[in-house]
Residue frames as a rotation matrix with the C-alpha (Angstrom) as fourth column:
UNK 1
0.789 0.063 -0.611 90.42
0.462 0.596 0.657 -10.01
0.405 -0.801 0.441 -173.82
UNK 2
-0.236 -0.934 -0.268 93.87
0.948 -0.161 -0.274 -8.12
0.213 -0.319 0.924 -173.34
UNK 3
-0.624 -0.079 0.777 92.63
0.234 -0.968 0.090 -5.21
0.745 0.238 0.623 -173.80
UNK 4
0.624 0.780 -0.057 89.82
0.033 0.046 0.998 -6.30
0.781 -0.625 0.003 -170.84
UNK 5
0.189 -0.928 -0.321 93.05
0.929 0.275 -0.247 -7.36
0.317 -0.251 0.914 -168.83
UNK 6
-0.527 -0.740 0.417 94.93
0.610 -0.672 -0.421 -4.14
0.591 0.032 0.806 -169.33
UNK 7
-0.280 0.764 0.581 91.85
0.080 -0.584 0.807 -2.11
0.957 0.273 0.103 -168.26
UNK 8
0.778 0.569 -0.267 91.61
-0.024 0.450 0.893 -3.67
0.628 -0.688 0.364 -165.40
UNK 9
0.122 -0.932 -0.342 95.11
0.970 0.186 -0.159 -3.64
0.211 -0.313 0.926 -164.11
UNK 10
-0.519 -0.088 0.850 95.28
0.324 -0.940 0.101 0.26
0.791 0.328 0.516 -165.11
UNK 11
0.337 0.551 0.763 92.00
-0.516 -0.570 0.639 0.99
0.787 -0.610 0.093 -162.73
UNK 12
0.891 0.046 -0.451 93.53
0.407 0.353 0.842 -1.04
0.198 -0.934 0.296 -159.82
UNK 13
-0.430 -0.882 0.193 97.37
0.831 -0.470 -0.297 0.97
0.352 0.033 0.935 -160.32
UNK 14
-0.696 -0.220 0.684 95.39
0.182 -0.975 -0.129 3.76
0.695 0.035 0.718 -160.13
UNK 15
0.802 0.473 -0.365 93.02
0.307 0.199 0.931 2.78
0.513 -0.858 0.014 -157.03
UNK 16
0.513 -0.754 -0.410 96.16
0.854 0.496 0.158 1.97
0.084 -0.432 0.898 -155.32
UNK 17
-0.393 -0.592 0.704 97.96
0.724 -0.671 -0.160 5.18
0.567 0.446 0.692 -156.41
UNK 18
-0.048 0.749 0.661 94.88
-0.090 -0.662 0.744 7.40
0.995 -0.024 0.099 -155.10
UNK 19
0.784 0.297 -0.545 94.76
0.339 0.531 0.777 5.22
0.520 -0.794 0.316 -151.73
UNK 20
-0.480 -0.850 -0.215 98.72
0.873 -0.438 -0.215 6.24
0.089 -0.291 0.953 -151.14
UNK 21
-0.549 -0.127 0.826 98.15
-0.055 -0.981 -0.187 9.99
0.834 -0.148 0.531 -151.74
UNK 22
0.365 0.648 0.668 94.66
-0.270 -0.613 0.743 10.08
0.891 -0.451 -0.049 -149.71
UNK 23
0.502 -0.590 -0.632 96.57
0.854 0.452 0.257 7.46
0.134 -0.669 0.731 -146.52
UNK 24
-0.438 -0.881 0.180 99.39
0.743 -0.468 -0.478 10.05
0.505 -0.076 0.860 -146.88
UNK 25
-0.476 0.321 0.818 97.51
0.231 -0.852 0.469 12.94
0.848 0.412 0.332 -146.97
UNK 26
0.736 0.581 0.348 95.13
-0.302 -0.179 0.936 12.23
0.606 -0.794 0.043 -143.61
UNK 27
0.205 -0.847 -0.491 98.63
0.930 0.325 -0.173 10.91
0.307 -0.421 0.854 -141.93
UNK 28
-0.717 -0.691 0.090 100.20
0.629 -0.698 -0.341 14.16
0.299 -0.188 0.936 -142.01
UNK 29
0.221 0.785 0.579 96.84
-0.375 -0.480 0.793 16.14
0.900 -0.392 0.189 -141.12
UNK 30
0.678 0.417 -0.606 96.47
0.394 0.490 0.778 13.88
0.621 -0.766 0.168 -138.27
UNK 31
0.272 -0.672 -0.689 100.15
0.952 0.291 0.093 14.37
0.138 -0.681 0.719 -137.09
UNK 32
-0.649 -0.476 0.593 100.59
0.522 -0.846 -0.108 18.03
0.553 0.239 0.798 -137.89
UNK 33
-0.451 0.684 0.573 97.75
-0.670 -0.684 0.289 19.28
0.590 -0.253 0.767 -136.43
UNK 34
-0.960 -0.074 0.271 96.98
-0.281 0.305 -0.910 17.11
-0.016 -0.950 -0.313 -133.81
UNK 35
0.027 0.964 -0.264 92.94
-0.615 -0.192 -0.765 16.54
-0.788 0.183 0.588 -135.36
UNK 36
-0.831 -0.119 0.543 92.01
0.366 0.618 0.696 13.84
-0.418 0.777 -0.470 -137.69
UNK 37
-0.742 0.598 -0.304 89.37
-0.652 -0.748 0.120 14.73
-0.156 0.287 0.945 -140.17
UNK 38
-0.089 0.807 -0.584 85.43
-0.066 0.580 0.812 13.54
0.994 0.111 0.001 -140.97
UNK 39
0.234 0.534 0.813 82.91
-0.866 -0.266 0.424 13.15
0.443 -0.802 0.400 -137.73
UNK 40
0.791 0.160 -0.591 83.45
0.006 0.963 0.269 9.45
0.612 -0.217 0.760 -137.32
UNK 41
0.064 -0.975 -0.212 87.09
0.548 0.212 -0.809 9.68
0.834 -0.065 0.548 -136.68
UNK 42
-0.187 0.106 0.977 86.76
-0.296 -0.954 0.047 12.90
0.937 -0.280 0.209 -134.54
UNK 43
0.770 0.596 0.228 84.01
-0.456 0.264 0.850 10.35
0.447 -0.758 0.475 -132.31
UNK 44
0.980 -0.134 -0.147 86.44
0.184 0.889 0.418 7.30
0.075 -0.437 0.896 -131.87
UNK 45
0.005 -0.989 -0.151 90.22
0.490 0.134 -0.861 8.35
0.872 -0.069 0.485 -132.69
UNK 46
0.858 -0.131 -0.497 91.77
0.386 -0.474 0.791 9.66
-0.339 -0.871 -0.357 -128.71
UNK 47
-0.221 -0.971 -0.089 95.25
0.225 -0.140 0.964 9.98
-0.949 0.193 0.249 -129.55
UNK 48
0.905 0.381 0.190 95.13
0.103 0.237 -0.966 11.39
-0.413 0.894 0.175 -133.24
UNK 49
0.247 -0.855 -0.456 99.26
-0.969 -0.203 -0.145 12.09
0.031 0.477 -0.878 -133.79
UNK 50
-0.248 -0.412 0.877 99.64
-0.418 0.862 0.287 8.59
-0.874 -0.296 -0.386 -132.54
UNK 51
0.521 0.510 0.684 96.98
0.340 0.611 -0.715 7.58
-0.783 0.605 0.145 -135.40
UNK 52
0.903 -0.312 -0.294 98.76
-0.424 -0.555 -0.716 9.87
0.060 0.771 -0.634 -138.15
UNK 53
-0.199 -0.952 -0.231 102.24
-0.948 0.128 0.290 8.60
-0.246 0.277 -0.929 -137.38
UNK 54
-0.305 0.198 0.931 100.39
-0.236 0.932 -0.276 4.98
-0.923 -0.304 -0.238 -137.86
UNK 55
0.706 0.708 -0.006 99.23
0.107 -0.115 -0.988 5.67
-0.700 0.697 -0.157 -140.97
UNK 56
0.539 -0.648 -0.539 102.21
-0.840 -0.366 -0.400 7.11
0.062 0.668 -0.742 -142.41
UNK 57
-0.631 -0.759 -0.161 104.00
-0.765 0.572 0.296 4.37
-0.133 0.310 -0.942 -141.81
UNK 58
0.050 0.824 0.564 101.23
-0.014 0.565 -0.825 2.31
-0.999 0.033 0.040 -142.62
UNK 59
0.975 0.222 0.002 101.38
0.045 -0.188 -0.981 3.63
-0.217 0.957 -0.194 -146.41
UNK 60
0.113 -0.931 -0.347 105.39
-0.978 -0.043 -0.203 3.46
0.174 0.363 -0.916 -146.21
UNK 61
-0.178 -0.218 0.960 105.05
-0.505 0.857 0.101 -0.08
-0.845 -0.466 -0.262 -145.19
UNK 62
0.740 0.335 -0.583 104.09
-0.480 -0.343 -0.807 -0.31
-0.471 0.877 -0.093 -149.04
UNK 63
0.461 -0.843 -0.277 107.84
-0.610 -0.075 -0.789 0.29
0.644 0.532 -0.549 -150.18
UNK 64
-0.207 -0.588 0.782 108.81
-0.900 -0.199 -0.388 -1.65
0.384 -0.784 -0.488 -146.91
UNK 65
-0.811 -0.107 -0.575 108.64
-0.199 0.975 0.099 -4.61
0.550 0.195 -0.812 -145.44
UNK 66
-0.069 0.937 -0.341 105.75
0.277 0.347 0.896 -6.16
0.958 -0.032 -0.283 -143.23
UNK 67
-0.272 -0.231 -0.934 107.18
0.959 0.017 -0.284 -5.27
0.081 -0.973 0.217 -139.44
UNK 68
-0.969 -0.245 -0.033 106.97
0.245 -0.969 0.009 -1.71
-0.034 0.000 0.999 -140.61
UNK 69
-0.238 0.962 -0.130 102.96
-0.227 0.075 0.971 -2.42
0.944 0.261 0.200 -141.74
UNK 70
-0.168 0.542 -0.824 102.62
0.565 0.738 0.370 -4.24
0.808 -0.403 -0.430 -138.24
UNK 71
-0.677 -0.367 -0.638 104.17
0.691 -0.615 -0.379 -1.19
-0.254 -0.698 0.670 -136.11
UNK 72
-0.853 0.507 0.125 102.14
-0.391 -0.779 0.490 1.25
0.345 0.369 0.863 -138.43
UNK 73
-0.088 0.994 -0.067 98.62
0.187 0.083 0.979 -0.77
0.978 0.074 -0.194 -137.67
UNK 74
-0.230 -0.335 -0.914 99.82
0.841 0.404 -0.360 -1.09
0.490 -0.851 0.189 -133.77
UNK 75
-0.998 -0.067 -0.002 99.93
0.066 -0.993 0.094 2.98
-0.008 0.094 0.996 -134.09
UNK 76
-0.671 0.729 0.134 96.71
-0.446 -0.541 0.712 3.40
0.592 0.418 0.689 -135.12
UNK 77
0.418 0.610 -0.674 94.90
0.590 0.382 0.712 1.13
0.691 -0.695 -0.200 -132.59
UNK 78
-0.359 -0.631 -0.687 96.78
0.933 -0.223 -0.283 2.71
0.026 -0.743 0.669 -130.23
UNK 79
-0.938 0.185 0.294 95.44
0.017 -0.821 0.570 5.91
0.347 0.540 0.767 -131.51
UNK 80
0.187 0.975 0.118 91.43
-0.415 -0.030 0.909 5.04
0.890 -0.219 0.399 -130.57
UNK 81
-0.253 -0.195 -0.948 92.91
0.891 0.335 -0.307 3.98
0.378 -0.922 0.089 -126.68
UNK 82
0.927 0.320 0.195 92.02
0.255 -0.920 0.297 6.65
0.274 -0.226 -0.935 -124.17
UNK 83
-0.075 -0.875 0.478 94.71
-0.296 -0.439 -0.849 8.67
0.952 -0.205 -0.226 -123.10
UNK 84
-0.213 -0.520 -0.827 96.39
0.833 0.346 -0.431 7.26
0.510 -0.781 0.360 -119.64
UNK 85
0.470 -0.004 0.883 95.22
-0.656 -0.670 0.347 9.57
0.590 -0.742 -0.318 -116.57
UNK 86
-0.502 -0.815 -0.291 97.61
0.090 0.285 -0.954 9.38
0.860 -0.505 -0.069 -113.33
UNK 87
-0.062 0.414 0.908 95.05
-0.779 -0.589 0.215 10.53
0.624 -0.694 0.359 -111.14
UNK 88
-0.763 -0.201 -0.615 95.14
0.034 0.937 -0.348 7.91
0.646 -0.287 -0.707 -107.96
């Protein structure tokens, strides 16, 4: 039974672990390069640095507190808005 336990605990640390890197990993794509990857994203994200800086602080919101999670999801909706035209 512990040893079921432990097993279980282990593969969710290391879900969790995997989730940070890949979160991190399509953050900084997004924001560095201005392009978010996969076709889906590509269809729906407008704004993709907005969505990348949402993310990152989405996955720092982790080590952080919950305001930082709420700003980071805020980001990323923001992110699939169209972009504001001035044209009158």
């Amino acid at each position: 039974m512990a040893l079921a336990m432990l097993i279980i605990v282990l593969g969710l640390w290391c879900a969790g672990i995997v989730l940070l890197v890949l979160g991190t990993t399509i953050g900084m794509y997004a924001l560095a390069l201005g392009r978010v990857p996969g076709r889906w994203l590509q269809r729906n994200v407008e704004n993709p640095r907005v969505w990348g800086a949402g993310a990152l602080l989405l996955v720092a919101a982790v080590f952080s507190s919950r305001t930082v999670a709420l700003i980071g999801a805020g980001l990323i909706t923001l992110g699939y808005l169209k972009k504001p035209t001035f044209d009158h």
